[in-house]
C-alpha positions as CSV (number, residue, x, y, z in Angstrom):
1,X,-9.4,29.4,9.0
2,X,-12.3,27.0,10.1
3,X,-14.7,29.4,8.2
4,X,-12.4,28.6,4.9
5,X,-12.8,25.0,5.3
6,X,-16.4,23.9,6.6
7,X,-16.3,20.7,5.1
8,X,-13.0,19.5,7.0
9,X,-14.5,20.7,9.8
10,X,-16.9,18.2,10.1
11,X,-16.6,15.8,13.1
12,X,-18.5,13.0,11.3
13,X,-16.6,11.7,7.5
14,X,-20.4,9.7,6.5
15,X,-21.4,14.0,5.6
16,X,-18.8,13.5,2.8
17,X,-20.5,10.5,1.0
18,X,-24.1,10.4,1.6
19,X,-26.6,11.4,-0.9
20,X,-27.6,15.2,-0.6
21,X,-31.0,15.9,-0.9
22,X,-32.1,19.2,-3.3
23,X,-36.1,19.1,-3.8
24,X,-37.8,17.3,-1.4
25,X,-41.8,17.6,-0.3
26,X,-42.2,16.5,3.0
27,X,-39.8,13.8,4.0
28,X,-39.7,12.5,0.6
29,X,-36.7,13.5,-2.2
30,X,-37.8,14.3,-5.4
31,X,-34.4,15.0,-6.8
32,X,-31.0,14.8,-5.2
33,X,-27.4,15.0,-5.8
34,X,-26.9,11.6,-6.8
35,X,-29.5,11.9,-9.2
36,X,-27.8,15.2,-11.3
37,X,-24.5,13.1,-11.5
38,X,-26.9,10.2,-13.1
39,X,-28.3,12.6,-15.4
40,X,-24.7,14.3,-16.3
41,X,-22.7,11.1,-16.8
42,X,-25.9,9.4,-18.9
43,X,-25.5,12.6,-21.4
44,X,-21.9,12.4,-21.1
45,X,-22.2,9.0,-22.8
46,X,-24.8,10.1,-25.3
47,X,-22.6,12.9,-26.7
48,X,-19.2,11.2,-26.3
49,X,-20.4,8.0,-27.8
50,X,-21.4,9.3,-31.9
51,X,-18.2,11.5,-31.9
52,X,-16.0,8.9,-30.9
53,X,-17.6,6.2,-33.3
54,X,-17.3,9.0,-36.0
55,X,-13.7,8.9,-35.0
56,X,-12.8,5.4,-34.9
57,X,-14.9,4.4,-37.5
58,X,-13.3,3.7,-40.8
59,X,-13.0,6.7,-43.2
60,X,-13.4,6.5,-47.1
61,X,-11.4,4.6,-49.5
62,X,-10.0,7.4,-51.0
63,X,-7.7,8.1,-47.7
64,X,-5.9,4.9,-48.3
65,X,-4.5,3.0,-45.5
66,X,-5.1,5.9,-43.1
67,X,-8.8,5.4,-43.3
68,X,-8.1,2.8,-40.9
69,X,-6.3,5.0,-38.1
70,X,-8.4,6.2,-35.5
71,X,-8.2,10.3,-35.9
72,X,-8.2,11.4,-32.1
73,X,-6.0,10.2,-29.4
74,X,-9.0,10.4,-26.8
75,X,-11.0,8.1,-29.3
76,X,-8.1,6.2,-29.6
77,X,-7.7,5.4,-25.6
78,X,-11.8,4.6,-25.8
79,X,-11.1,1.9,-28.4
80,X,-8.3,0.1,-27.1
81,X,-9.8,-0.2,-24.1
82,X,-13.0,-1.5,-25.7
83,X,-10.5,-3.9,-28.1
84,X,-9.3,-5.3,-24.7
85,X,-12.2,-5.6,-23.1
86,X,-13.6,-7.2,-25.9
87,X,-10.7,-9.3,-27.5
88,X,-9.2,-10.2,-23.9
89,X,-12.1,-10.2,-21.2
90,X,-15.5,-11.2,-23.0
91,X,-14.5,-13.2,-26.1
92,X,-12.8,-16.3,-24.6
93,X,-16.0,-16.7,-21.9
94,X,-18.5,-16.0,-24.2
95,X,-17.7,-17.3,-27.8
96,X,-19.9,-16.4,-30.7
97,X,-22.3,-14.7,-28.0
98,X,-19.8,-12.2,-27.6
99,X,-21.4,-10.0,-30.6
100,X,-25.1,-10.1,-28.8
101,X,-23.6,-9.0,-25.5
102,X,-20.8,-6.5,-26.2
103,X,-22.7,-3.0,-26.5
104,X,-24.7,-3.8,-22.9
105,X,-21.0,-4.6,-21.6
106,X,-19.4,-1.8,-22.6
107,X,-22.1,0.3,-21.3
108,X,-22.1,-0.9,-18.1
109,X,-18.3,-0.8,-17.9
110,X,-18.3,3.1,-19.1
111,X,-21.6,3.9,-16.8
112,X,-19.9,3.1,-13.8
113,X,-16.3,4.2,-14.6
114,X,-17.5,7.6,-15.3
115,X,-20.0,7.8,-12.5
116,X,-16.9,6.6,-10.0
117,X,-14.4,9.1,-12.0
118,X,-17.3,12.2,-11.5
119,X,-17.4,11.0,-7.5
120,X,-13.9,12.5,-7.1
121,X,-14.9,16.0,-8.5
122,X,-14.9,17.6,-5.2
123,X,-18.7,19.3,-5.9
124,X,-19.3,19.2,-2.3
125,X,-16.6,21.0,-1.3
126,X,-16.4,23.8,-3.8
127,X,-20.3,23.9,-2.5
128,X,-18.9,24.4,0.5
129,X,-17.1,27.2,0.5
130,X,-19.8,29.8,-0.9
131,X,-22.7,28.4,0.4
132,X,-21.7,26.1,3.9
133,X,-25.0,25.9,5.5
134,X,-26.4,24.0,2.6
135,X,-23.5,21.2,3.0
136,X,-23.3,21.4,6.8
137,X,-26.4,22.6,8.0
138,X,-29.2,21.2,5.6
139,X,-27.1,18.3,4.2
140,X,-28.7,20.0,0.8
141,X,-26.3,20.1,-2.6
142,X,-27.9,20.0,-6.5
143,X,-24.2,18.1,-7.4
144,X,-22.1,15.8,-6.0
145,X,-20.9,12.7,-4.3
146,X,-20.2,9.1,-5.9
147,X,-23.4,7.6,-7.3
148,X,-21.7,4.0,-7.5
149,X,-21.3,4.5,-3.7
150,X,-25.2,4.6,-3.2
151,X,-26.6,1.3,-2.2
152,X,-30.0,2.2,-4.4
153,X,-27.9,3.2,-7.4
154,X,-25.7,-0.2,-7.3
155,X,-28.8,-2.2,-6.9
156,X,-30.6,-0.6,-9.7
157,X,-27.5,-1.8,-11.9
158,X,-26.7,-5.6,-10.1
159,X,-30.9,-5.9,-11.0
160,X,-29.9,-5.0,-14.6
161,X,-27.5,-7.2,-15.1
162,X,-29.3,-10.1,-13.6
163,X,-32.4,-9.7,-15.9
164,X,-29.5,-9.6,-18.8
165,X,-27.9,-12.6,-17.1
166,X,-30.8,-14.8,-16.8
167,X,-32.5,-13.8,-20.4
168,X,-29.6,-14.2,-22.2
169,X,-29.6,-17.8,-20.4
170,X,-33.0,-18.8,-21.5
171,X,-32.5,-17.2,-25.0
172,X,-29.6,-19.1,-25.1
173,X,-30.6,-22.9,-23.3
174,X,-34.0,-22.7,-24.0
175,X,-36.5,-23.0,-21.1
176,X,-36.0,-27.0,-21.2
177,X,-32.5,-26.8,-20.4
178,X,-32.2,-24.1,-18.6
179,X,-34.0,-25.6,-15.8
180,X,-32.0,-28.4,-16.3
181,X,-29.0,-26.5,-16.0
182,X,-30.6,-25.5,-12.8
183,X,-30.3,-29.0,-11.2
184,X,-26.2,-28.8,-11.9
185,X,-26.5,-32.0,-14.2
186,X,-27.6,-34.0,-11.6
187,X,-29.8,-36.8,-13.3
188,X,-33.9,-36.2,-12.8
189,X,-34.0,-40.3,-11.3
190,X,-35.9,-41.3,-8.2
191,X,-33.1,-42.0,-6.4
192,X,-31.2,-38.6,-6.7
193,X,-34.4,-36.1,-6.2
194,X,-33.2,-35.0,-2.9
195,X,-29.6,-34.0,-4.5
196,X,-31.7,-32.4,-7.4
197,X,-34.3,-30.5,-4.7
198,X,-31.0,-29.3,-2.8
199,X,-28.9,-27.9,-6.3
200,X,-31.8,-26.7,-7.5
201,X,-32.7,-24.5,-4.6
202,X,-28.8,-23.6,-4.7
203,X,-29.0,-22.3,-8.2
204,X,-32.1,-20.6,-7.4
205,X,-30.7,-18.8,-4.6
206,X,-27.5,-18.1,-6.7
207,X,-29.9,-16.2,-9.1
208,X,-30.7,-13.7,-6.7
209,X,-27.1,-13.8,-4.7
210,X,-25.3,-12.9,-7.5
211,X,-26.9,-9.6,-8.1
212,X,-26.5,-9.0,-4.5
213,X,-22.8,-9.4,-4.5
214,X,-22.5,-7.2,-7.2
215,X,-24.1,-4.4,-5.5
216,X,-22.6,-4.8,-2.5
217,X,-18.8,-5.1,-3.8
218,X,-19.4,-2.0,-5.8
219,X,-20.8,0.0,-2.9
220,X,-18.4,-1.2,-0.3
221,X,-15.7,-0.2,-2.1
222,X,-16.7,3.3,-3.6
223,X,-17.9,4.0,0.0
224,X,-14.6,3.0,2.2
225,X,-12.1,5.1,0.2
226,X,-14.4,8.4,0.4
227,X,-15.1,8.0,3.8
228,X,-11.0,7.5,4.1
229,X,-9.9,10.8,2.7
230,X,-12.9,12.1,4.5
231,X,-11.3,11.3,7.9
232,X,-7.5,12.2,6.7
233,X,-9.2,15.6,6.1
234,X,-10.9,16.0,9.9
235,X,-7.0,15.2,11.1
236,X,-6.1,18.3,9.3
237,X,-9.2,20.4,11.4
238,X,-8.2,19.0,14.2
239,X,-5.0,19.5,13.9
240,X,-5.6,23.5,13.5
241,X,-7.8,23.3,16.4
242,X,-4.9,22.3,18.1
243,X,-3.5,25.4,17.5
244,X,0.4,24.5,17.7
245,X,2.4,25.0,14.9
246,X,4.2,21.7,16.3
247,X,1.0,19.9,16.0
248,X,-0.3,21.5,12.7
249,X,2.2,21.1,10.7
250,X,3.3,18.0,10.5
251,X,0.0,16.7,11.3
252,X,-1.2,18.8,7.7
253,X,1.5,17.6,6.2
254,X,1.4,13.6,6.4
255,X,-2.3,14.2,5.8
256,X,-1.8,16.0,3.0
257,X,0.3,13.0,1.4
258,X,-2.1,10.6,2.6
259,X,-4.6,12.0,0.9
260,X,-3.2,12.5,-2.3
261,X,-1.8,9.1,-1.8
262,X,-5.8,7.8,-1.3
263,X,-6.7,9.9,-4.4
264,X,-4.8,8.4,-6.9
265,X,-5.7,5.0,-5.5
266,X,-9.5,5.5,-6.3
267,X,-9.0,6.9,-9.6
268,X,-7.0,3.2,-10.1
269,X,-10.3,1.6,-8.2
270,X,-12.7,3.8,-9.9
271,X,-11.1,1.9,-13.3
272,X,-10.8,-1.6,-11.2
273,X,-14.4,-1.8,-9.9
274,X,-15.7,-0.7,-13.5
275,X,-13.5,-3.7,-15.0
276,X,-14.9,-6.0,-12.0
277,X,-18.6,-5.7,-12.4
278,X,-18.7,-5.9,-15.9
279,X,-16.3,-8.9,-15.4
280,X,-18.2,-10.7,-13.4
281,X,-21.3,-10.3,-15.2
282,X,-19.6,-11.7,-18.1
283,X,-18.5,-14.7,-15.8
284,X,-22.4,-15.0,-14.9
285,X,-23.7,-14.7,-18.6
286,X,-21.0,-17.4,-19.4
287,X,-22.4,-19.7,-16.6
288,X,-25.8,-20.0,-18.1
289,X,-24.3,-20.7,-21.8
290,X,-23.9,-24.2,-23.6
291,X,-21.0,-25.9,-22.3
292,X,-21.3,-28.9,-25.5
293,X,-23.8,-31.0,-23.9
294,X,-26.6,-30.1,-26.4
295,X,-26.8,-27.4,-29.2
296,X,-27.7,-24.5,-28.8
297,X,-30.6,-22.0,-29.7
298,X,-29.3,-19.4,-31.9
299,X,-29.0,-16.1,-30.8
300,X,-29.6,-12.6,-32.4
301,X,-28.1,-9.3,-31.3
């Protein structure tokens, strides 16, 4: 049965959500699992991003009023969600900014939502089954795992986002003010320079924390529930090991449940952490904007 099921066999769940390595020279990866989920989701978005703005966009005068109805229900569910986003989430933080900013958003929010959607594609396991001493044995796969759950890949996008973040900030405030905006308001006097050294080195630090927190949040969260139905799936091994039909079943069974239960609570997380980093970077971008204490500079898309 065992032989059926390698990758439940494990004794250790961290097999199920590390990065696999495919090419490496020496000790060094060239390419890895992680990397082909990258690659797949970043064409995913290159072909599914024309057809659906062919879809939704409007159609010629001569269809009347239904040139304005989106003609594909998949297209359809993209564009309400990018209305919401849009309309609900961005718009009231960011104003008449929201224009310059929107594509980047969306892209981020999509980018991750599909690489934490592809991370439940059980690659690994299917893997697995025809070829186990690559999974088990050599920790080698050319497909699989969550890429949002690797700490380098979540960093890679938190550093994005704070370059956005803190452009768009100077673009927007000017250099002038947004050191200024760096000191919390705090006025540049004699007497308060101590207040303005100790905000200042705040906001400094909060340039780089922010990032941080991003790529932690989104890592932490793609890694615990993998590593959770990982370990409901060793309580089904061990509970064949066992070799008790007492044991076994219900053992399988509540396991089972569990983690179907855990499976449709990622694909809800997989849509939640999406929403919460591009959410967030919104809140940041919104932090460094005018707040009516001067004008400001204009800014182009």
């Amino acid at each position: 049965m065992f032989d059926l099921i390698p990758t439940l066999a494990e004794n250790n769940p961290l097999p199920h959500v590390l990065n696999h390595g495919w090419w490496k020279i020496g000790d060094w990866w060239i390419w890895s699992a992680i990397q082909t989920n990258l690659i797949i989701t970043g064409l995913i978005m290159i072909v599914l991003g024309p057809w659906i703005a062919r879809r939704v966009g409007t159609g010629p005068e001569s269809e009347g009023h239904d040139r304005f109805v989106t003609r594909n229900p998949f297209a359809h569910m993209v564009e309400v969600i990018c209305v919401y986003l849009r309309d609900t989430v961005v718009e009231p933080m960011l104003h008449g900014r929201t224009a310059s900013f929107m594509p980047f958003l969306w892209t981020l929010f999509f980018f991750i939502l599909l690489n934490n959607l592809f991370g439940l594609i059980p690659f690994l396991d299917l893997i697995s089954l025809f070829a186990p001493e690559m999974i088990s044995g050599e920790h080698r796969s050319p497909i699989g795992g969550t890429a949002t759950q690797n700490l380098w890949v979540t960093g890679s996008l938190a550093i994005v986002s704070g370059v956005v973040i803190n452009i768009g900030g100077l673009r927007s405030l000017g250099v002038k003010h947004y050191i200024e905006h760096m000191t919390g308001g705090v006025p540049l006097k004699p007497a308060y320079m101590p207040i303005v050294a100790l905000v200042f080195t705040i906001e400094i630090a909060g340039i780089f924390i922010k990032p941080i927190a991003l790529a932690i949040r989104l890592f932490a969260n793609m890694t615990a529930g993998h590593i959770l139905l990982a370990t409901l799936g060793m309580f089904v091994a061990m509970a064949f090991a066992a070799e008790s039909i007492l044991i076994t079943a219900p053992v399988t069974l509540l396991s089972a449940v569990g983690m179907i239960g855990v499976l449709f609570l990622e694909i809800f997380v997989a849509f939640l952490q999406a929403f919460v980093f591009m959410f967030l970077t919104t809140v940041f971008i919104s932090l460094l904007s005018p707040h009516g204490e001067y004008e400001p500079e204009p800014l182009h898309a």
